[in-house]
C-alpha positions as CSV (number, residue, x, y, z in Angstrom):
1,X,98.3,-1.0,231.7
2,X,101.4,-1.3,229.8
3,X,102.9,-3.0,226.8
4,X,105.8,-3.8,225.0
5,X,103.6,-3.6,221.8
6,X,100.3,-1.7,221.5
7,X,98.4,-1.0,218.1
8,X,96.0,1.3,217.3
9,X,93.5,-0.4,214.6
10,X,92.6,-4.2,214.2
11,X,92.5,-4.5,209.9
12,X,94.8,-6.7,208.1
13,X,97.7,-4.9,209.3
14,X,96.8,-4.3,212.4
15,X,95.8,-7.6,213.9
16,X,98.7,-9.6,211.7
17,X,101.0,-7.2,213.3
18,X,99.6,-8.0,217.3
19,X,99.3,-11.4,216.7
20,X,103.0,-11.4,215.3
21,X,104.0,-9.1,217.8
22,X,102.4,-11.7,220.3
23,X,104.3,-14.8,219.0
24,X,107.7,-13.7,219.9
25,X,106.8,-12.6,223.0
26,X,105.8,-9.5,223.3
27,X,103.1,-8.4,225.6
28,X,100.3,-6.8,223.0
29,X,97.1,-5.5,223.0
30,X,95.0,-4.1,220.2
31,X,93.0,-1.5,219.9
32,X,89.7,-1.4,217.6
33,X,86.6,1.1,218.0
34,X,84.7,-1.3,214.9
35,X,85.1,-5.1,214.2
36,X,88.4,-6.7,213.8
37,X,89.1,-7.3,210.0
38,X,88.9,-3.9,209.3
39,X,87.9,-2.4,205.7
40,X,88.7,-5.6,204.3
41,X,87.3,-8.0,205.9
42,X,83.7,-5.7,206.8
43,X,83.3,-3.2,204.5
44,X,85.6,-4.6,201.6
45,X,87.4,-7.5,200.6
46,X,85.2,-10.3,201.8
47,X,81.6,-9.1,201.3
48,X,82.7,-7.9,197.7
49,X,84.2,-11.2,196.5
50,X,81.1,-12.5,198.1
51,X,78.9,-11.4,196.2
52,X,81.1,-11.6,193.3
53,X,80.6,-15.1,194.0
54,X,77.2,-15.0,193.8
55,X,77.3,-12.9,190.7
56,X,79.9,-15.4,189.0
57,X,77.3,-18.4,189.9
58,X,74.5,-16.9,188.5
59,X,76.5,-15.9,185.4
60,X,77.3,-19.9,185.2
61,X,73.4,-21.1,185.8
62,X,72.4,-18.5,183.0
63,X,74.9,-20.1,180.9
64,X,74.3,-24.1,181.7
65,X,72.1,-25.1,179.0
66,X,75.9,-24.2,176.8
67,X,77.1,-27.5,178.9
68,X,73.7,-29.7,178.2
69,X,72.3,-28.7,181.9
70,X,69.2,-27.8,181.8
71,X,68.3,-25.4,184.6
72,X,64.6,-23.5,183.9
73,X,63.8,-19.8,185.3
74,X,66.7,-18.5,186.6
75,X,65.7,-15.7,189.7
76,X,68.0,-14.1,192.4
77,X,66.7,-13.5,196.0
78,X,69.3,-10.7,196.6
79,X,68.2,-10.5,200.2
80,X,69.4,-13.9,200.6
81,X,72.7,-13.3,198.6
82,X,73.5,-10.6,201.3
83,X,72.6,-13.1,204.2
84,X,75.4,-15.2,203.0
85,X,77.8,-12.4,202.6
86,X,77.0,-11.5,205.8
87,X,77.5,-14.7,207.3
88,X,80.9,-15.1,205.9
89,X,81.6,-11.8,206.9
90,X,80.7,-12.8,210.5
91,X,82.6,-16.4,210.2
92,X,85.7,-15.2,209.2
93,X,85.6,-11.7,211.9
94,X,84.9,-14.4,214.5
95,X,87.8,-16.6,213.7
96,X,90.6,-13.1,213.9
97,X,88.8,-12.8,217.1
98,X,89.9,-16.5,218.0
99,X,93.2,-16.1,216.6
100,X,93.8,-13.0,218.7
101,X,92.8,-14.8,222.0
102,X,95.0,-17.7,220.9
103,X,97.9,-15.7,220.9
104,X,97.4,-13.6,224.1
105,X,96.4,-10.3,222.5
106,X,94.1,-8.2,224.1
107,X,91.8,-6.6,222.6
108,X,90.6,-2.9,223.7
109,X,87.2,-2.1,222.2
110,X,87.5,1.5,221.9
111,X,88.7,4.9,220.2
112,X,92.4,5.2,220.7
113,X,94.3,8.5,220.6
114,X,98.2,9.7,221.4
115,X,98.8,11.3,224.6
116,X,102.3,12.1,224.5
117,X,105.4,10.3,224.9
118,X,104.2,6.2,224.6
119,X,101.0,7.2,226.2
120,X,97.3,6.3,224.2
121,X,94.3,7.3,225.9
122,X,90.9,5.0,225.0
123,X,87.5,6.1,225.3
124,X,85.4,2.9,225.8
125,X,82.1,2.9,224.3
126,X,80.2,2.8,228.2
127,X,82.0,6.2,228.1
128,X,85.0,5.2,230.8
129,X,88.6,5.9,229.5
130,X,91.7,3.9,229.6
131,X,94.6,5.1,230.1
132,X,97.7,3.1,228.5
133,X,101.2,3.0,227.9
134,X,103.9,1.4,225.5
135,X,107.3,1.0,224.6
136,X,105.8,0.5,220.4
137,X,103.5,1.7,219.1
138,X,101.8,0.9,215.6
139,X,99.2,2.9,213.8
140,X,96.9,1.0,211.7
141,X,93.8,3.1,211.0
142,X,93.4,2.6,207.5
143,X,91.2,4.4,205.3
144,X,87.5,5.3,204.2
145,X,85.6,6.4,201.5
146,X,86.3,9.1,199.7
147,X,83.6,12.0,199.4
148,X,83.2,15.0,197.2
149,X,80.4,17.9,198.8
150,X,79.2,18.3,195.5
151,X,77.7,14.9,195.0
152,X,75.4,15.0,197.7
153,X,76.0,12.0,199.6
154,X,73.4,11.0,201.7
155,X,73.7,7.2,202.4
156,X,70.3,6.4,201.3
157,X,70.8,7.0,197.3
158,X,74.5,8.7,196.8
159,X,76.3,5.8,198.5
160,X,79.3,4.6,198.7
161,X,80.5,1.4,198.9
162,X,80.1,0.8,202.4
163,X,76.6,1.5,201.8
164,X,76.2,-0.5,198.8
165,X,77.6,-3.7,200.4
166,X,74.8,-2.9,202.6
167,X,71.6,-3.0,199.8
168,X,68.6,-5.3,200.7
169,X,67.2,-4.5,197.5
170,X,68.9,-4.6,193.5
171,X,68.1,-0.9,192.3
172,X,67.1,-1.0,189.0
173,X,69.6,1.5,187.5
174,X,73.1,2.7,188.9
175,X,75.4,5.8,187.8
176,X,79.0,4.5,189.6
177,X,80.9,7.5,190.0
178,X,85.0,6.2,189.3
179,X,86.0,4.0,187.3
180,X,88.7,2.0,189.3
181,X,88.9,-0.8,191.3
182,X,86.2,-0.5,193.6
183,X,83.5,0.8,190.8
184,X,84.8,-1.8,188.1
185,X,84.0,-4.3,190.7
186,X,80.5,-3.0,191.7
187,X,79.7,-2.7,188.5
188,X,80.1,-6.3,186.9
189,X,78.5,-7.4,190.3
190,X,75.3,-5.6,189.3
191,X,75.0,-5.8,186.0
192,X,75.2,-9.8,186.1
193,X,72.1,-9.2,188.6
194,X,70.5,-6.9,186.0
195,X,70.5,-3.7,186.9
196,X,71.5,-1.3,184.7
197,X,75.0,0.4,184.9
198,X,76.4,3.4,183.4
199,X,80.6,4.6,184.9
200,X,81.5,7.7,184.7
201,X,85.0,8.5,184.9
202,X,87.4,11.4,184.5
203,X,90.6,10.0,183.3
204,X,90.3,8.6,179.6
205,X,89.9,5.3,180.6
206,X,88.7,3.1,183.3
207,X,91.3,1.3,185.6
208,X,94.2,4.0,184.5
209,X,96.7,2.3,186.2
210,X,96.6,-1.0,185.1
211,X,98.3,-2.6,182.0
212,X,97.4,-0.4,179.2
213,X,96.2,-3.5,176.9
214,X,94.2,-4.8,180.6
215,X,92.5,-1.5,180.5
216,X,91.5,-1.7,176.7
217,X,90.1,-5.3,177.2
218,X,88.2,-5.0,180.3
219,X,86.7,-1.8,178.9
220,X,85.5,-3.7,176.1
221,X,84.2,-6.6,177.8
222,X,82.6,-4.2,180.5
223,X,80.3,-2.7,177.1
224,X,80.1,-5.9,175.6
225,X,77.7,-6.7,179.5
226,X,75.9,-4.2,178.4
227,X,77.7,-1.1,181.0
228,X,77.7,1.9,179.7
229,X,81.2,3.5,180.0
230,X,81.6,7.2,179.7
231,X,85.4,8.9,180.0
232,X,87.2,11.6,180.2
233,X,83.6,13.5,181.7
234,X,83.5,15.2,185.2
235,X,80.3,16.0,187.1
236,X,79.1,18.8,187.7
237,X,76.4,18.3,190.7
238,X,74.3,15.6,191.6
239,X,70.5,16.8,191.9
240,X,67.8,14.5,194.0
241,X,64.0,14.5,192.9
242,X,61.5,11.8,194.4
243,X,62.6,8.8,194.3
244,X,65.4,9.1,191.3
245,X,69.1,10.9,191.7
246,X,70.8,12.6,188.4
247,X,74.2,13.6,187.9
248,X,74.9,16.7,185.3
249,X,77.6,16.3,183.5
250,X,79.9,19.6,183.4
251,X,79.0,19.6,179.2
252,X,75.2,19.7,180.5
253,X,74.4,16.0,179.9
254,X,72.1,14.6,182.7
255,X,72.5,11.2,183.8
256,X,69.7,10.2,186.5
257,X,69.4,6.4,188.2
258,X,67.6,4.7,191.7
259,X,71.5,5.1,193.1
260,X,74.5,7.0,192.7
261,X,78.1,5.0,194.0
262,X,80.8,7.0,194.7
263,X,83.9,5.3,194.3
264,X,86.6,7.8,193.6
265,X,89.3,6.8,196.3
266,X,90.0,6.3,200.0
267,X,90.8,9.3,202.5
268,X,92.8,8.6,205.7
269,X,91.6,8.1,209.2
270,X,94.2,10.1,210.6
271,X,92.5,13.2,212.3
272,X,91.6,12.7,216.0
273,X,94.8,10.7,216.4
274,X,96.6,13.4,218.1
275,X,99.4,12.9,215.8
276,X,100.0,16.4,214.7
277,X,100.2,16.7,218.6
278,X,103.1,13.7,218.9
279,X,105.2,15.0,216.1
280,X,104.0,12.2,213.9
281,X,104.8,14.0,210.3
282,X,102.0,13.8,207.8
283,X,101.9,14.1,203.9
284,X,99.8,16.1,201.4
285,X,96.9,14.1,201.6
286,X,96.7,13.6,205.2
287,X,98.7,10.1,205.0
288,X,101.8,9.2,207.9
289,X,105.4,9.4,206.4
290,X,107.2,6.8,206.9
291,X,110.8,5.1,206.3
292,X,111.5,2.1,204.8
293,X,111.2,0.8,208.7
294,X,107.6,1.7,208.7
295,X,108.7,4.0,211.5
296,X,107.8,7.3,211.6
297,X,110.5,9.1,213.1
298,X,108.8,10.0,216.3
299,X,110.9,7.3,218.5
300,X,108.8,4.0,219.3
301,X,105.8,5.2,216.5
302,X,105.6,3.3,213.7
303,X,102.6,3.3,210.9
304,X,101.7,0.6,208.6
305,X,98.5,0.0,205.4
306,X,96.5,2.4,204.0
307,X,97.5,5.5,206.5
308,X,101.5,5.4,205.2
309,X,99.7,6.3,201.8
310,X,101.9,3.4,199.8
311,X,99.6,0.8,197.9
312,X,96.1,0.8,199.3
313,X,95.7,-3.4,199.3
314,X,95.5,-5.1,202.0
315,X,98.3,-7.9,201.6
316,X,100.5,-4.7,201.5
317,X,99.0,-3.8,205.1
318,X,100.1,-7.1,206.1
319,X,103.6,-7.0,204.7
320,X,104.4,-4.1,206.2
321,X,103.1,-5.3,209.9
322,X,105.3,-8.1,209.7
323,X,108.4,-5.9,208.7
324,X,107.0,-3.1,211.2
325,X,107.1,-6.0,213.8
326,X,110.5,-7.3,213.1
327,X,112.0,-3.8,213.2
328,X,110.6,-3.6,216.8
329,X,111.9,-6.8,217.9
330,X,115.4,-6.1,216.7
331,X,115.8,-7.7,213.4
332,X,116.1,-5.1,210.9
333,X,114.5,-5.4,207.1
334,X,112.8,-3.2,205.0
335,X,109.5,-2.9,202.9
336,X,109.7,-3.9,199.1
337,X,107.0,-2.3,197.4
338,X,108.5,-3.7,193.8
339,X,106.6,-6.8,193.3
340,X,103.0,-6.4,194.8
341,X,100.3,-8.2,192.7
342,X,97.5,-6.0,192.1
343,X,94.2,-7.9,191.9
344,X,91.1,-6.9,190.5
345,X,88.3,-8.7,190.9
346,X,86.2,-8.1,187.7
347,X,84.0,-10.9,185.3
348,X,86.4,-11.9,183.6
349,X,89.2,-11.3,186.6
350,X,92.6,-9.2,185.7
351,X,95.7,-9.1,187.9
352,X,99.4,-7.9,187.4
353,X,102.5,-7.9,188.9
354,X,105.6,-5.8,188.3
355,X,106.3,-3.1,185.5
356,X,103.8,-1.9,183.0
357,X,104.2,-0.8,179.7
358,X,103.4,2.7,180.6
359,X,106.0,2.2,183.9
360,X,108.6,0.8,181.2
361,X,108.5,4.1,178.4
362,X,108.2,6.2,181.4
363,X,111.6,4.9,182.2
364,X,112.7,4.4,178.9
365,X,112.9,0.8,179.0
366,X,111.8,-1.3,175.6
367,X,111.2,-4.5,177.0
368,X,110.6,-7.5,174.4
369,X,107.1,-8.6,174.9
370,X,105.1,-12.1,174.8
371,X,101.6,-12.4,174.4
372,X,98.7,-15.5,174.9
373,X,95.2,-15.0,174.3
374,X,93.2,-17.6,176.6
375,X,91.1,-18.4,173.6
376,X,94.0,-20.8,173.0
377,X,94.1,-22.5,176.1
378,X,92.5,-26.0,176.1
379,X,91.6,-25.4,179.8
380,X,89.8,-22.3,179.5
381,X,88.2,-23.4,176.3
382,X,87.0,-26.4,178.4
383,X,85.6,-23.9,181.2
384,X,84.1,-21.8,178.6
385,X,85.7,-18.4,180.0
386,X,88.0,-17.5,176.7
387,X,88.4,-13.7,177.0
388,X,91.7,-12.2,177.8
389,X,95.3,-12.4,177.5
390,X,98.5,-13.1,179.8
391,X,101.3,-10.5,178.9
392,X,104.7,-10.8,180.1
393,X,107.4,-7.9,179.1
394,X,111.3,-8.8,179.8
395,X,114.7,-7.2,179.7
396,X,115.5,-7.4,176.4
397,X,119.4,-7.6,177.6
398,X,118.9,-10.2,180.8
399,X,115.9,-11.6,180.0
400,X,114.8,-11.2,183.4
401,X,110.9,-10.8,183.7
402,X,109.8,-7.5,184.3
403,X,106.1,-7.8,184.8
404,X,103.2,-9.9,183.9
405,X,99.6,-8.9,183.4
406,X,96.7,-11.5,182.7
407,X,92.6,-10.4,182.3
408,X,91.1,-13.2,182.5
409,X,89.6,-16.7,184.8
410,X,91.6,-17.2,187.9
411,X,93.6,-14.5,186.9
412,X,94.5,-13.5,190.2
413,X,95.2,-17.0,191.6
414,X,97.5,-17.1,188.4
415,X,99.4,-14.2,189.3
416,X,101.4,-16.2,192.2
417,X,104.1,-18.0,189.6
418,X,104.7,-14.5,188.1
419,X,105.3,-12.7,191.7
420,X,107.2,-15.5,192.2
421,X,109.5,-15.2,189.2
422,X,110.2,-11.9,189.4
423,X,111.1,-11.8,193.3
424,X,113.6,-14.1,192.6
425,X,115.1,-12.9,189.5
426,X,114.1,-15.0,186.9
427,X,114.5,-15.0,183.2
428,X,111.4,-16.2,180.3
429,X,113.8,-18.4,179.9
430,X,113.8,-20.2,182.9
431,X,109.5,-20.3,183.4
432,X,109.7,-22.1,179.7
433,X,112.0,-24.8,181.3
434,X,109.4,-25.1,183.6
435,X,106.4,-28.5,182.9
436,X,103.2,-26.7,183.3
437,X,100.4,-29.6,183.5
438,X,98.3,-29.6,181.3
439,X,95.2,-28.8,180.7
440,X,95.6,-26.2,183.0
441,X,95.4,-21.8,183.0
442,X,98.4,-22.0,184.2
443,X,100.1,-22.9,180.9
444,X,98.9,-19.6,179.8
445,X,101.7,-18.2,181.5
446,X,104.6,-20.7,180.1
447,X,102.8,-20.0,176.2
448,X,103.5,-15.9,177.2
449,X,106.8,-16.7,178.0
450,X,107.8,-18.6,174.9
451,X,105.9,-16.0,173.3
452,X,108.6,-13.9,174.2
453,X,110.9,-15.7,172.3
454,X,108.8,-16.0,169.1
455,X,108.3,-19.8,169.9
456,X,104.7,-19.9,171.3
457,X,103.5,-23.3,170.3
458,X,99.6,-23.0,170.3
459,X,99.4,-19.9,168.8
């Protein structure tokens, strides 16, 4: 068979870039060896926020009598909180599925790998192969866990999150291993459901990345649930006895739980591609170099999400397929990586956009800073959810917003207006100019940008 378009991996850049490839014409077919959705959607995205969903209700129920409801014993049937994670799991995979045979994709159920010159062998999982050919093609493997030999993973009580997503049963007590995204995450999911939590982490604090003053509150509210938070400490080993797993510390210290997480980064799923093979050039860490194209420089190859080794999120994955997609078809753009929100979906929520502080003195850049605490907002007094802060730091010569950070509720539906703002150039002056209802979170956002100016009214 062959195709005008052909990609190799059916996750949230993968399928948006078949299905777009699709609509202008394009004969397309996609190839998967898993479910459609990839990481994000199975393993990831979806089932995570669902059970932070279930963790953020309970967290409500436990709180009701605060509103005058009366509610009794509060229990969780976990089992049944992964049923329903699973089912919206299954919903949503079935709907790409539909989407894909709206739009005259095909879908190849298989392992994919390059066989020279627009060629992609398949092996089917009844053991036949497929041999195929394209004009484009567009790798979209994505990523998995990463793993470290010395912490034993066995799937049963090292995990990972793949794993974890998996539980039937709450453990009592769990050592997460990485204190990023993914073990921040996990670990406000289950200590809302009571388990026991301790991070360990290497750098000196958890989420390094983010917002300095993000990173300082969410550490604090993360002890104030009663996690345990331990920086700046490496592990040694991980040592298995009966049914408990302990992790020693390099100082000695010994650190034992039901389950272990590991959640210290992604790897790529490049090997077995038969890119070496192609010519496809590769970075450092495995990842496929690319241009600002997406394409790789092997003619008619281009590589998109987690596999270029840009930012690991999936609306990135998606960006880039439609800019992949376009370069194919003949109208030339290129990839933006300066204003990608970055979500994190913590209790309370945090979310930025943009420069950081740490990004501005790195570049020697004093911006002129505004600050609003959500304990002022009417709204979020109202919802009872006052912790946190929206941030915005400006130009002090143009006034142009140069990013905005917010920890705190909705915080990552909130970040829209300040992507917004910033893709199109605008000043604090102009979001102040702007009626923000009221009440509403979002007049966080206008307050922060007053704020900048000294002229903050409720605070």
């Amino acid at each position: 068979m062959s195709y005008q378009v052909l990609v190799i991996g059916g996750g949230p850049g993968g399928y948006v870039a078949a299905i777009r490839a699709a609509q202008t014409g394009a004969k397309t077919a996609l190839v998967e060896k898993d479910e459609v959705g990839g990481t994000c959607l199975n393993w990831g995205c979806i089932p995570t926020k669902a059970l932070v969903a279930g963790a953020e209700t309970l967290h409500r129920v436990r709180r009701a009598e605060e509103f005058g409801i009366r509610v009794g014993e509060v229990s969780i049937d976990y089992a049944k909180l992964v049923e329903r994670k699973d089912a919206v799991v299954g919903k949503l995979v079935a709907g790409v599925q539909y989407l894909l045979k709206k739009n005259k994709v095909e879908l190849i159920r298989g392992t994919a790998k390059l066989a020279g010159a627009g060629k992609v062998v398949v092996d089917l999982p009844d053991g036949d192969r497929r041999e195929l050919t394209a004009e484009n093609i567009i790798l979209a493997t994505g990523t998995r866990p990463a793993l470290i030999e010395a912490f034993g993973y066995d799937g049963e009580r090292v995990i990972t999150s793949n794993e974890a997503l998996a539980l039937k049963e709450l453990p009592g007590e769990m050592l997460i291993i990485g204190g990023g995204v993914i073990g921040c995450e996990f670990a406000c999911i289950f200590a809302e459901m009571g388990c026991r939590v301790t991070i360990v982490e290497a750098m000196p604090s958890i989420l390094p990345f983010i917002e300095r003053d993000a990173s300082r509150q969410m550490q604090t509210i993360l002890k104030r649930k009663g996690i345990t938070i331990k920086t700046k400490v490496k592990i040694d080993r991980v040592e298995k006895s009966g049914d408990m797993v302990t992790a020693i510390l390099e100082g000695g210290e010994a650190l034992s739980a039901d389950k272990i997480l590991i959640s210290i980064g992604r790897t790529m799923n490049t090997s077995g591609l038969g890119l070496e093979e192609a010519g496809v050039p590769l970075g450092q860490r495995g990842e496929v170099l690319v241009d600002e194209h997406l394409a790789t420089g092997v003619p008619g190859i281009y590589a998109i999400g987690d596999i270029t080794g840009k930012i690991q999120l999936a609306h990135v994955a998606t960006a880039q397929a439609l800019v992949a997609v376009d370069n194919i078809m003949g109208h030339p753009r290129q990839m933006n990586y300066d204003v990608v929100p970055n979500c994190i979906f913590t209790m309370p929520e945090t979310a930025g956009v943009g420069l950081t502080i740490q990004q501005c003195e790195e570049r020697g850049l004093k911006p002129k800073v505004g600050k609003f605490p959500f304990m002022a907002s009417g709204k979020a007094a109202t919802m009872g959810e006052t912790d946190g802060f929206v941030k915005i730091l400006a130009d002090p010569e143009t006034d142009k917003v140069l990013g905005v950070h917010i920890v705190g509720p909705h915080a990552t539906d909130l970040i829209a207006e300040a992507a917004l703002a910033i893709e199109l150039g605008a000043t604090v002056e102009q979001i102040t100019k702007v009626i923000h209802a009221h009440p509403t979170l979002a007049e966080t956002i206008m307050e922060a940008a007053e704020a900048v100016h000294g002229r903050a009214i409720h605070v």
